[in-house]
N, C-alpha and C positions, 0 to 999 in steps of 0.2 A: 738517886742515881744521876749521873751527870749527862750533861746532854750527848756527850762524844760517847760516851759509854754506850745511851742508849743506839746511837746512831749507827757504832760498832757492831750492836746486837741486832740491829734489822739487817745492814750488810750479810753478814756473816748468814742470818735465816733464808734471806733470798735466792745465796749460793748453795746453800744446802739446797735449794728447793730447785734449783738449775740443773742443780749435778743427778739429784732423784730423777731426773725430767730425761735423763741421754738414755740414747737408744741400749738395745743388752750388754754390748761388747763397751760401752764407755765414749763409745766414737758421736760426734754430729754427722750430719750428710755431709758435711765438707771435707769432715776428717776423713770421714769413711770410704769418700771419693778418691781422696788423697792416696790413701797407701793403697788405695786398689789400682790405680792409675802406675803407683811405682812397682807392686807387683809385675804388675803385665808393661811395664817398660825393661825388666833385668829376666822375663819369663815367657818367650813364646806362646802367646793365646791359638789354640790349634783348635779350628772347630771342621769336623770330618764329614760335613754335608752341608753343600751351597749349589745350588740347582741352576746358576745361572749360564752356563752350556746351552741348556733345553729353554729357559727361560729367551736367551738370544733365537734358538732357533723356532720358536711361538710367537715371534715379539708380530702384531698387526701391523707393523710400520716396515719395521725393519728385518725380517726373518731371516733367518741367518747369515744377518751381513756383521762380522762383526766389526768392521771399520764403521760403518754406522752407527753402532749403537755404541756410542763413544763413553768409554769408563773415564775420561780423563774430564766429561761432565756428568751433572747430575742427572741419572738415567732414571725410566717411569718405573724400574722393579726396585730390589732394599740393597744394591749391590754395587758400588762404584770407588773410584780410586779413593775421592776425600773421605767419604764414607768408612771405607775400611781402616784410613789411617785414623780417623777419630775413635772407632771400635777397636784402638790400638790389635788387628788382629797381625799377629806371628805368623801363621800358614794353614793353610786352605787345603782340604779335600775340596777338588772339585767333583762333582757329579756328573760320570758318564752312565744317563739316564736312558734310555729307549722303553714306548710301553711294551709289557709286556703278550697285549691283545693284538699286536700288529702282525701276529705269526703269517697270515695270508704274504703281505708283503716281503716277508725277510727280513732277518735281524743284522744280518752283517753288512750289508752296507749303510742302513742308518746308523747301527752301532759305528762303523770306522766314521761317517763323517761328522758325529757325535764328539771321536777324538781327533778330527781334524777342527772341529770348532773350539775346541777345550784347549790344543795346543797354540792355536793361532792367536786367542786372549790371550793367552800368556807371554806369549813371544809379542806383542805388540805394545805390551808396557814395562819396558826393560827394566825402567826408574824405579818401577813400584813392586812386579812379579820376578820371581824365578823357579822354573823349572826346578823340582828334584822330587827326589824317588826312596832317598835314605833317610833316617831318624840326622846322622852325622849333616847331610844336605840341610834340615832345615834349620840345622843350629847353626851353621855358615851363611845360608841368608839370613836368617834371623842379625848374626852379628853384623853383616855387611850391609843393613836398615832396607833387605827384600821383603817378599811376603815369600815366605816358601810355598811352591805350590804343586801338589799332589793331585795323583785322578783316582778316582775309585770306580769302580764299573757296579752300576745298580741294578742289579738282576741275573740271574746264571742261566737266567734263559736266553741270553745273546751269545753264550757259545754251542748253541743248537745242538747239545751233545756233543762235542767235542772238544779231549782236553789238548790235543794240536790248538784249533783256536782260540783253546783257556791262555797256552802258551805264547800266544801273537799278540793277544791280550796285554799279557806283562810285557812283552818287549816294546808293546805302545806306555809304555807309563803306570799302568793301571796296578795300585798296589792297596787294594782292598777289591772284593767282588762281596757284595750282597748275596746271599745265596739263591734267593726269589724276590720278586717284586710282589705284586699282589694275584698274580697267578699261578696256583698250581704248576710243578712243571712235573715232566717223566718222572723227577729221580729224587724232588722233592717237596713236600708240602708246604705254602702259603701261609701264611696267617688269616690272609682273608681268603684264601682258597679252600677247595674240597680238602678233607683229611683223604686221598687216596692211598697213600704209603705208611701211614703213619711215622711219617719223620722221614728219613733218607732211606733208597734202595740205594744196592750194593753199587753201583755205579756213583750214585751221589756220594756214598764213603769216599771211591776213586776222586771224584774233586777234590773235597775234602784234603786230601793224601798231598795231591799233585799239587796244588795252593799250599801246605804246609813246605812242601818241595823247592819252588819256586820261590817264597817268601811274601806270596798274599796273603794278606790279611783277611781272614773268615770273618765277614760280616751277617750275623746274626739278627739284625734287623729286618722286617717285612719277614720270618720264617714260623712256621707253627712252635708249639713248644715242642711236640714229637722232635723236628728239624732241628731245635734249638739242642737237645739232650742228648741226639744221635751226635751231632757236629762236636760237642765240648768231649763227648765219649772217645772220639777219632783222634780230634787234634793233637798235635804235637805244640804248638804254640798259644801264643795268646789269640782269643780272639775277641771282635768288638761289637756292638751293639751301637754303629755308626749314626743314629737317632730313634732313640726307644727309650719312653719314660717305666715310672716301678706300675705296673697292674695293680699291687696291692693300694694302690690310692686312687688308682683309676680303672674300670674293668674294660681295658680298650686290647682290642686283640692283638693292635701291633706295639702293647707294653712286655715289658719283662715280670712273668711270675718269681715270688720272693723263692722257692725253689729252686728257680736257676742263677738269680742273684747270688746266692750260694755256691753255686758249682762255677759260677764267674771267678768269685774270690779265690778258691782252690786254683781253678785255672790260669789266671793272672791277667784275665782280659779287663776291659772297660766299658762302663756302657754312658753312651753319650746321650745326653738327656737336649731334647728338642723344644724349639718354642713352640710346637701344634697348640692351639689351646682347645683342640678334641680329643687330645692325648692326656693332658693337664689337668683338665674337668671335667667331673661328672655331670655338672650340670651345662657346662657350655656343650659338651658331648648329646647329651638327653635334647638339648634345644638344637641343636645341628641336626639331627635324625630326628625331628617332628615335621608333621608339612608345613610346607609355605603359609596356610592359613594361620594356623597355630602360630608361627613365629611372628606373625604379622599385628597378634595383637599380646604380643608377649615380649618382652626387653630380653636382649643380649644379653645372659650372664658375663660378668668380668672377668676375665683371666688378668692376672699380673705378677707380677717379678716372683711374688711371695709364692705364686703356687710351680713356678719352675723351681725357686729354693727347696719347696717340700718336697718337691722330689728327688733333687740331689742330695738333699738329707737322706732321707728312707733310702735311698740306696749305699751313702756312705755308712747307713747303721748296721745295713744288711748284709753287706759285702765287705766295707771297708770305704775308706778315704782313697787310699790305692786304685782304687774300679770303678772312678766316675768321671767324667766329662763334659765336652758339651760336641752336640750334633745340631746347629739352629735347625735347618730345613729352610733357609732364605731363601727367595726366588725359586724356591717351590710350593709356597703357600700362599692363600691371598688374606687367609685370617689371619693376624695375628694377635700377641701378648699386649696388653698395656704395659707401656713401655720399652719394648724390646720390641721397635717397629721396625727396624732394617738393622747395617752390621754398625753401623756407628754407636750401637747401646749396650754390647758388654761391661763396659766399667761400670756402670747404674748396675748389672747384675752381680759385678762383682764387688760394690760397696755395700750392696743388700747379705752378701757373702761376711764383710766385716762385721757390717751392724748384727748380725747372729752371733757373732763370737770365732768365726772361724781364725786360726791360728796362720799367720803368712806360710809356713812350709805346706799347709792344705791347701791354700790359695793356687799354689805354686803347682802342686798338684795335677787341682781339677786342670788350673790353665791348659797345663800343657805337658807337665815333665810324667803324668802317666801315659799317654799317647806315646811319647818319645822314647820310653821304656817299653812299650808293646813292639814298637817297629823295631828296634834294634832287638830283642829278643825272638822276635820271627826272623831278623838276617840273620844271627846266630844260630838260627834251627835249619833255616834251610841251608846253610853252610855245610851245617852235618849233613843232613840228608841228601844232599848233592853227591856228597863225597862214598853216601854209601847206596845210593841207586841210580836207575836212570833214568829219564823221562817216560813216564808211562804211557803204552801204547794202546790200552786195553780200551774198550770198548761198550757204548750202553745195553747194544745185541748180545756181545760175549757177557757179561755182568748180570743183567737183570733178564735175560730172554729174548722172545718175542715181542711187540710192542702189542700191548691190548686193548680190545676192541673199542 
């Protein structure tokens, strides 16, 4: 055998043994960066919960100022201008949070100055945000190189029983409501809350009705599964799961059972998978609820990329490619994911997306264009339902009774 011959023959072995060596889908991490990087540069990246609202208004320094807590530098939460241009994110839920335990004080004034802090970011970085409220809006920021930015109201307990103030709500912006936070309300059950109602009383259908009316979006996240089965039973349009992982891989109570994942797909909602990594793991969950002592002589389990993938998997197997997305929880968490430490790391999740095999039209998908199909199919329901009722006037006294003891 000649020497080029043989030289030939180890070349040719080593690339064999290169090309065995690439990740599943065929890609390197550079490749794999690459086309994730050009998906979500032609694909609106739309993540439907960012807590930085409530985050400015906690900040120890700066509390709700927000000309102080300057986005246009690097700020102490995961949330700022260059930040999010590196996270190439498209548009923004922002989160209008209030807790839910603050019932002695009233909801409705920290609720409005919640969206007086939510609007006033926004309108202060003209360059980088804009205002809007439609699917059509965020595909015009998106083209005119904005962040589209949306408010969502997190909890139904800030409109204290009233769908008047459900209605003041939307005309502040607000186009998704949570249905609970972590507490119980009159009309409907918690995830972490008592099962009182088992799911919604007939008042709580009345939300339901009046947001499918209106064109909010029924957010299903923080709600019991009762709450979850009542609401998909009511609705008329899609609704979303605004940050909730699949239960079936993790038994966390504010996940989605494979059950409703199911009745998701029929329904045409989505559910956006969050970085929690006590949502994510059982075992980082198991070490989060032991005491202090215990954790003190016991290591951190890891959360990382691969186990937010797992769950956008099992939900895409469950439901469909169609009903998943992404809900981070930024600037409302202080744990987070290895590697998905603030908004600048989408693309690292979305090149872990390649390296699995995923196909660009699913990329394109999870990004964004399922999101963008829910919003515009709830403006197209409450179009109709505009047309054929009227703003409801009914009541939690008239609906469900007396209030009990």
């Amino acid at each position: 055998m000649s020497r080029l011959r043989r030289w030939f023959i180890g070349v040719s072995q080593i690339a064999v043994g290169l090309v065995a060596s690439l990740p599943l889908a065929g890609q390197t991490a550079d490749s794999s960066l690459t086309i994730a990087r050009r998906v979500l540069r032609t694909t609106p990246l739309i993540d439907t919960h960012n807590d930085l609202p409530w985050r400015i208004r906690e900040d120890s320094v700066m509390s709700r100022n927000v000309e102080a807590y300057d986005l246009r530098r690097t700020t102490p939460g995961h949330t700022d201008l260059a930040r999010l241009r590196k996270g190439m994110v498209g548009a923004q839920f922002w989160s209008i949070y209030i807790p839910g335990e603050i019932r002695d004080s009233g909801y409705a004034r920290v609720q409005l100055e919640q969206f007086d802090i939510a609007r006033r970011i926004i309108a202060r970085y003209p360059e980088a945000l804009r205002f809007v409220t439609t699917a059509a809006g965020i595909r015009g920021a998106f083209a005119a190189g904005r962040i589209g930015s949306l408010l969502g109201l997190e909890g139904g307990h800030a409109i204290e029983n009233s769908l008047g103030a459900l209605r003041s709500y939307y005309d502040l912006g607000a186009r998704y409501m949570t249905l609970t936070h972590n507490v119980t309300l009159d009309w409907a059950d918690a995830a972490l809350g008592r099962a009182t109602h088992g799911g919604l009383t007939p008042f709580g259908t009345e939300v339901v009705r009046e947001m499918n009316r209106l064109g909010m979006l029924v957010d299903l996240s923080h709600v019991s599964p009762g709450t979850m089965s009542d609401a998909l039973s009511v609705t008329e349009a899609p609704v979303i799961f605004s940050h909730s992982a699949a239960r079936q891989l993790v038994d966390h109570p504010r996940n989605v059972p494979d059950s409703i994942l199911v009745r998701v797909a029929t329904n045409g909602g989505v559910v956006m998978v969050p970085f929690v990594p006590s949502f994510l793991s059982s075992a980082r969950r198991a070490w989060g609820d032991s005491s202090a002592a215990w954790r003190g002589t016991h290591p951190r389990p890891a959360v990382t990329i691969a186990d937010v993938v797992d769950h956008l998997e099992h939900i895409r197997r469950i439901a469909g490619v169609d009903h998943v997305g992404i809900g981070a929880d930024f600037d409302g968490i202080t744990d987070t994911v290895d590697g998905l430490e603030d908004v600048s790391t989408y693309p690292a999740l979305f090149a872990e997306l390649v390296r699995r095999g995923w196909k660009t039209a699913d990329l394109r998908k999870v990004a964004g264009e399922n999101v963008l199909r829910v919003l515009a199919q709830a403006e197209q329901v409450a179009s109709r339902l505009r047309r054929e009722r009227a703003p409801s006037i009914q009541t939690i006294q008239g609906l469900d009774g007396p209030p009990r003891p």
